[in-house]
C-alpha positions in Angstrom: -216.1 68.7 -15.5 -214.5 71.4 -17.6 -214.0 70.0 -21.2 -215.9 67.2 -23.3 -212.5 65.5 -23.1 -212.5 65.1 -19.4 -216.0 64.0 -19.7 -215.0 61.3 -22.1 -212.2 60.3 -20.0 -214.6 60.2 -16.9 -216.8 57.8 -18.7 -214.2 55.4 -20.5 -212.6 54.7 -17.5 -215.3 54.0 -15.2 -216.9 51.8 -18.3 -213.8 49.6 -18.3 -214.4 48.4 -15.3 -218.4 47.7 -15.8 -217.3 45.5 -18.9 -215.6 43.3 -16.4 -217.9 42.9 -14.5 -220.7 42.0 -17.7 -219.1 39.9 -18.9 -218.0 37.7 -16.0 -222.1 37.9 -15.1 -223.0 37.3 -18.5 -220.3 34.9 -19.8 -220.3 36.3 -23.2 -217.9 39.2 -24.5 -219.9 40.5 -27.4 -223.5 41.0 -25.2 -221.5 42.5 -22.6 -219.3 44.7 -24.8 -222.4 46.0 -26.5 -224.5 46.8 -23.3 -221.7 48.7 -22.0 -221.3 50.9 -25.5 -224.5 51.5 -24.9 -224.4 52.9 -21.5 -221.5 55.0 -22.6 -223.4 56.4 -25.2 -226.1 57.5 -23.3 -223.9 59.3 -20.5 -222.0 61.1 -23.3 -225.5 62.6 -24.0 -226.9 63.1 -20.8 -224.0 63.8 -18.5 -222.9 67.2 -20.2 -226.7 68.4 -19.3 -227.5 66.7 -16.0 -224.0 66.6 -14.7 -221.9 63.4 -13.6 -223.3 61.6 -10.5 -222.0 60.8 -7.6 -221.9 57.3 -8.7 -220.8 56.8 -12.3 -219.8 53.5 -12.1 -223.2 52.6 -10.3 -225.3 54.7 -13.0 -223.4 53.4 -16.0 -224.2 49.5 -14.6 -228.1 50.6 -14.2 -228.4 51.9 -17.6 -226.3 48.6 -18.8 -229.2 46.8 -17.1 -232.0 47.9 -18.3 -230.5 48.3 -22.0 -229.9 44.8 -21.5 -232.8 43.5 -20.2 -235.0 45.8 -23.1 -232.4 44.0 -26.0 -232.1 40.5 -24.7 -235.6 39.7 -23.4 -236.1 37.0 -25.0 -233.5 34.9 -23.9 -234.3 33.9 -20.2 -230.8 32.8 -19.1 -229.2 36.7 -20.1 -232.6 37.9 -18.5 -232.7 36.3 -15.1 -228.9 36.8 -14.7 -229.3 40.8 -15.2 -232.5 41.2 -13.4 -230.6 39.6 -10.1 -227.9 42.3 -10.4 -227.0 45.0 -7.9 -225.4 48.3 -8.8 -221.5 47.3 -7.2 -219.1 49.9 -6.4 -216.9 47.4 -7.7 -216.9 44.0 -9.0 -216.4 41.2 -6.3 -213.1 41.3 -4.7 -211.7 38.4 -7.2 -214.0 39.2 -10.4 -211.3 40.6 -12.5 -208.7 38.6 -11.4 -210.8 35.7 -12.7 -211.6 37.3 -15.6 -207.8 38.2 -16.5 -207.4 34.4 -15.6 -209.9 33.3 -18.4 -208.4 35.4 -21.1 -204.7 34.6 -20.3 -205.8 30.5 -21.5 -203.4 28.6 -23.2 -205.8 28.0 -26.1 -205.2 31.6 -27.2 -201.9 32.9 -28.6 -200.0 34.9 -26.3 -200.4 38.1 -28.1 -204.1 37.5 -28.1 -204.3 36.7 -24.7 -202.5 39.8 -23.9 -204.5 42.1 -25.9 -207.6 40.9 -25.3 -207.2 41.0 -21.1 -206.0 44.7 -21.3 -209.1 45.6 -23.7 -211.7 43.8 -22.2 -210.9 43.7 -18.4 -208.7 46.8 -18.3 -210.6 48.7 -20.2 -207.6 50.2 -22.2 -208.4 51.3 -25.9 -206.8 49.6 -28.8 -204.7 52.4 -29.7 -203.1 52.3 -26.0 -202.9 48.3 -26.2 -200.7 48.7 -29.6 -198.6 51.5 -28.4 -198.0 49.0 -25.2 -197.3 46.2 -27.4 -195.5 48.4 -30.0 -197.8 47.3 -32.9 -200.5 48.1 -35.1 -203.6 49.3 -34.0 -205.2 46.5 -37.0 -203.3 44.1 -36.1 -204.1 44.3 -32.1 -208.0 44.7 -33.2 -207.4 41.2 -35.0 -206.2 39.1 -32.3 -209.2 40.9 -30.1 -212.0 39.7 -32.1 -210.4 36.2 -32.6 -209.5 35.7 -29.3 -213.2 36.6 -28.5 -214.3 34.1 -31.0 -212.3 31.0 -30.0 -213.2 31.6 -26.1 -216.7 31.7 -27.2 -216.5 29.0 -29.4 -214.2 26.4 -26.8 -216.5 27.1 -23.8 -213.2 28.0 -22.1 -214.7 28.6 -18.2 -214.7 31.4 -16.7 -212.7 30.6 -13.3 -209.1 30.7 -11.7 -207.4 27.9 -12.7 -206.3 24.6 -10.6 -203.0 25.4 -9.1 -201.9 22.7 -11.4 -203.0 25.1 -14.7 -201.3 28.4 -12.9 -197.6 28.7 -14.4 -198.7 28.1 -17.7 -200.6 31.7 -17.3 -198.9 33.3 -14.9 -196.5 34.7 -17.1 -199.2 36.5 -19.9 -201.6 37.8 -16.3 -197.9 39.2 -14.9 -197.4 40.6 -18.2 -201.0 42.3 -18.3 -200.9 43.7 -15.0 -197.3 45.2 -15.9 -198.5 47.0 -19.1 -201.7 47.9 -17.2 -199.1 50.2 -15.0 -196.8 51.5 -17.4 -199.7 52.8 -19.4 -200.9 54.2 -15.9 -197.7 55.3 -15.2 -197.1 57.2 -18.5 -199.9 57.7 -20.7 -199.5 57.1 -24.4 -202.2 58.7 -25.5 -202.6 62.5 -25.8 -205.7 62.9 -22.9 -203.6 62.9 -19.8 -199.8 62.8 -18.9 -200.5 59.1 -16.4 -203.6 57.7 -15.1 -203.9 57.2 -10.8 -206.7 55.3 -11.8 -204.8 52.4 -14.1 -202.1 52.6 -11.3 -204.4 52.1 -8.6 -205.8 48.9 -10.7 -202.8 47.4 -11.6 -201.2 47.5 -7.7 -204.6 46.1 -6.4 -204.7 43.1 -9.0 -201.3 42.4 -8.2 -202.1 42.3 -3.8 -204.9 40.3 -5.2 -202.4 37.7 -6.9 -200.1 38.2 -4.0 -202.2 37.1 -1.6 -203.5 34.1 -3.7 -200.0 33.2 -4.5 -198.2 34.0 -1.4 -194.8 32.0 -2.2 -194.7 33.2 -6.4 -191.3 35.8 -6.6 -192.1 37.4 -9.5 -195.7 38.2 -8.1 -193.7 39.8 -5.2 -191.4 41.5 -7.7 -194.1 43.0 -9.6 -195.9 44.0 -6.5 -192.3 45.5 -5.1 -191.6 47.3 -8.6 -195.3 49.0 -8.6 -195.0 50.3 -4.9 -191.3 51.6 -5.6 -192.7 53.6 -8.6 -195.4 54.7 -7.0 -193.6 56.2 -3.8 -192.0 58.8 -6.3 -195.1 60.0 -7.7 -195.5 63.2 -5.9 -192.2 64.4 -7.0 -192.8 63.6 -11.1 -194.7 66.6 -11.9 -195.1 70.0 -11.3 -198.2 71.6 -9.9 -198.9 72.6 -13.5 -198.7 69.2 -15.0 -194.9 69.5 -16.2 -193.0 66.2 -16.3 -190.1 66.0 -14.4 -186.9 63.7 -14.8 -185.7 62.0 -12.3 -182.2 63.1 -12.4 -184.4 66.4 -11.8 -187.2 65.6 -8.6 -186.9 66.6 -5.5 -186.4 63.3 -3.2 -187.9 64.9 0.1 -191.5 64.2 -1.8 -190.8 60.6 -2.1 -192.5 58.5 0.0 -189.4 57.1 1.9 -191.3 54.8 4.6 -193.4 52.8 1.0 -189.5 52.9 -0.9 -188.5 50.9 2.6 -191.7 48.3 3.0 -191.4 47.4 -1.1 -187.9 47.0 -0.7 -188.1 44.7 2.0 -190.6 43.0 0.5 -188.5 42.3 -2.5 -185.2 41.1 -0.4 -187.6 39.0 1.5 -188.4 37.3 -1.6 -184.8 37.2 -2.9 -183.6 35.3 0.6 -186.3 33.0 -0.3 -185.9 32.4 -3.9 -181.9 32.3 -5.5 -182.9 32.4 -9.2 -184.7 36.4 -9.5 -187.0 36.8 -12.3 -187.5 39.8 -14.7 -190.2 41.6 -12.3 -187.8 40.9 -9.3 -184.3 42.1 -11.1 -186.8 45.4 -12.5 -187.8 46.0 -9.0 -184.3 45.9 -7.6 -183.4 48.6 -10.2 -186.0 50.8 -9.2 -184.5 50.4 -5.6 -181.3 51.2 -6.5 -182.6 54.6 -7.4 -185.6 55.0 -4.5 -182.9 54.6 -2.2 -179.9 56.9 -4.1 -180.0 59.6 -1.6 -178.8 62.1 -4.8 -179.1 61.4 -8.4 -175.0 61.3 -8.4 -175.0 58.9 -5.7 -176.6 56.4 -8.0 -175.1 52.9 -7.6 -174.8 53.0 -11.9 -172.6 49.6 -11.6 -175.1 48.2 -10.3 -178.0 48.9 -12.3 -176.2 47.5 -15.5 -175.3 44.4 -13.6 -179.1 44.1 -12.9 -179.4 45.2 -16.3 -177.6 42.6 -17.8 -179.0 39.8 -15.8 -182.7 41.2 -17.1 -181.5 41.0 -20.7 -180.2 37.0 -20.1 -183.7 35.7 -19.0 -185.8 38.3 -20.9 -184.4 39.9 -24.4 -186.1 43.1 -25.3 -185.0 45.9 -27.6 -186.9 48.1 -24.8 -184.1 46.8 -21.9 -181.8 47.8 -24.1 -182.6 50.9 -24.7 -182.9 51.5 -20.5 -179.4 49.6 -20.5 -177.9 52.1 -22.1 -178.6 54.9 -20.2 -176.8 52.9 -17.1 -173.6 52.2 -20.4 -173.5 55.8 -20.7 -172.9 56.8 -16.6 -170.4 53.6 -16.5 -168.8 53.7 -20.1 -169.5 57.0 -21.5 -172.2 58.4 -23.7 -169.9 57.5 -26.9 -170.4 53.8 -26.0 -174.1 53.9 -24.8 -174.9 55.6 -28.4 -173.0 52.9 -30.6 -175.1 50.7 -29.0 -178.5 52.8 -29.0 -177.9 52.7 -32.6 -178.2 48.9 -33.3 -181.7 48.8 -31.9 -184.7 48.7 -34.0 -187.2 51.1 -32.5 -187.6 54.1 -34.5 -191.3 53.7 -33.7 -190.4 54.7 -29.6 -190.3 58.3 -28.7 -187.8 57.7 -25.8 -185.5 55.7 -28.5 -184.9 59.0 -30.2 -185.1 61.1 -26.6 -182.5 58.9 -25.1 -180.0 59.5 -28.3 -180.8 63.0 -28.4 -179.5 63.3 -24.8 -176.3 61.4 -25.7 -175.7 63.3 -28.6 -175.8 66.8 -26.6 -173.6 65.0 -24.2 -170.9 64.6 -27.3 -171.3 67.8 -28.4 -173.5 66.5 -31.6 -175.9 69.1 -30.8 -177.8 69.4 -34.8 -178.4 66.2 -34.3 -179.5 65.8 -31.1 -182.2 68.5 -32.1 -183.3 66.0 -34.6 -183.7 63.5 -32.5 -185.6 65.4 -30.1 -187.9 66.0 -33.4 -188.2 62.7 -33.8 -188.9 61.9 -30.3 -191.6 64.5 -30.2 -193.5 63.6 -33.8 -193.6 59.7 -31.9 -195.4 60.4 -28.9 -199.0 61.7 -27.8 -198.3 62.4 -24.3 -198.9 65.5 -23.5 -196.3 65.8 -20.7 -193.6 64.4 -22.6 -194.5 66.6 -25.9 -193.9 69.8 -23.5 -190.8 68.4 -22.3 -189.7 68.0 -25.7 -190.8 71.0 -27.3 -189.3 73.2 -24.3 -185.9 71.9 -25.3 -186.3 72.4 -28.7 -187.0 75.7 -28.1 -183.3 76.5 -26.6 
């Protein structure tokens, strides 16, 4: 482990998962929440000295035990649950889906139930949850601790739902799962360009939901989208940690047999179901460029069809914003920038990125530098920040 950074990383991430796994033992957010801040204070002590061990996960969940068992002695039923535990490599092969399941209840506001399933079961800080959400970092922390409160205070169960309660949470544990990757994907946070491990999490919760919901499209469209993305991932940085675009990656590292299986899996699901979903038309996008043999072959067209079918069911400045990089290979940058510039997201880096690029393509070059400053004063990953700052340089 080279720096205290990495350390901290090491230990955040492999506490994210033990808090799942407390509190769907323990039933209770705070107890759990506190036993694994406990733990993770401890390795951040002991670790540096000792050295991480070949079990982090399994050492974190022993020192979360006996922590537990020393503060909550007194209360048998907390007791008797923690002294039956085993370290697990991981939780049971449903534990977090469960979890994500109890959070995602229609007795919480959708924002809450949102937030508080990426912070407590994903383990994602709030700072990464607001940047996903694209608000406050107060205001995310807010609906946490009330959500927390009113699940605690409703004895909502802890349990997948009837197959009667399903739809009205599928949407908010879809949604979870799909900021879960794209904060795996592309970090937001200035300790690593992506996460394999958030990746990894998000594509085996969503087999998980797969396989329990066999005949849901838009679980098979998230599913499809995930694998698509992730059969590019050897070509979208260099060996030295360098992001690159994929206009620029080299398409014999894609993983061309996993491109084929998700995108059968996603016309499999079409030829079933004739009304695609937002996961299902995002997936079909991706394919269109998994399966562009060049970046100038790019079916374009048909990405803003898909485009504008996404934007009918689902409105998002953030569609937009990918919409009109299609506009601008169909209609010209001048178009594409026109209608960049009615969108209100002067808080997203790739907002100002995405202008600066059609600005240099119109010539507008001061500007586009500005934009690029913009784009680089808005975003903490480090990846992006040397992307940006290399073409500021020229």
């Amino acid at each position: 482990m080279n720096t205290d950074d990495e350390l901290a990383r090491v230990v955040r991430d492999h506490a994210g998962r033990l808090a799942g796994s407390l509190v769907s033992l323990l039933g209770d957010f705070s107890a759990a929440e506190d036993l694994v801040q406990d733990a993770v204070e401890i390795a951040l002590k002991r670790w540096p000295v000792e050295g991480v061990p070949d079990r982090p996960d399994a050492w974190l969940f022993t020192v979360a035990k006996r922590r537990g068992l020393d503060v909550l002695r007194r209360q048998q039923n907390y007791r008797s649950k923690l002294a039956a535990f085993e370290p697990p490599v991981q939780p049971p092969p449903d534990d977090r889906l469960r979890l994500i399941f109890t959070c995602c209840h229609p007795a919480l506001a959708r924002e809450a139930q949102v937030a508080l399933t990426l912070r407590v079961v994903c383990g994602l800080t709030t700072a990464q949850i607001a940047a996903a959400l694209l608000a406050s970092e107060s205001a995310v922390a807010q609906r946490i601790t009330r959500a927390k409160r009113k699940i605690t205070d409703a004895g909502i169960p802890y349990r997948i739902p009837r197959d009667d309660e399903l739809p009205e949470r599928l949407t908010e544990v879809l949604t979870v799962i799909y900021l879960l990757f794209n904060e795996g994907y592309l970090s937001s946070t200035a300790e690593r360009a992506h996460s394999r491990d958030l990746v990894d999490d998000a594509e085996w919760l969503t087999a998980l939901l797969h396989g329990l919901l066999p005949n849901e499209p838009e679980v098979a469209g998230l599913l499809a989208l995930i694998r698509l993305h992730r059969a590019r991932t050897a070509a979208r940085f260099t060996p030295a940690g360098d992001l690159i675009l994929l206009e620029d990656q080299d398409r014999t590292l894609w993983d061309h047999a996993a491109i084929a299986e998700a995108t059968a899996l996603l016309t499999r699901t079409a030829h079933r179901h004739h009304a695609p979903g937002p996961y299902q038309l995002q997936a079909a996008i991706a394919a269109c460029h998994s399966e562009a043999p060049t970046w100038s072959e790019t079916d374009w067209p048909q990405i803003l069809v898909l485009y504008d079918m996404l934007l009918t069911l689902q409105p998002s400045p953030v569609t937009c914003l990918h919409r009109s990089i299609a506009v601008s290979y169909v209609e010209g940058s001048a178009v594409a920038l026109a209608e960049l510039d009615q969108l209100a997201l002067d808080s997203y880096p790739l907002f100002h990125a995405t202008r600066a690029q059609f600005l240099r393509e119109l010539g507008r070059n001061a500007e586009a530098r500005q934009a690029d400053e913009l784009a680089a004063e808005r975003t903490a990953n480090p990846a992006q920040l040397d992307l940006l700052r290399e073409r500021l340089a020229h």
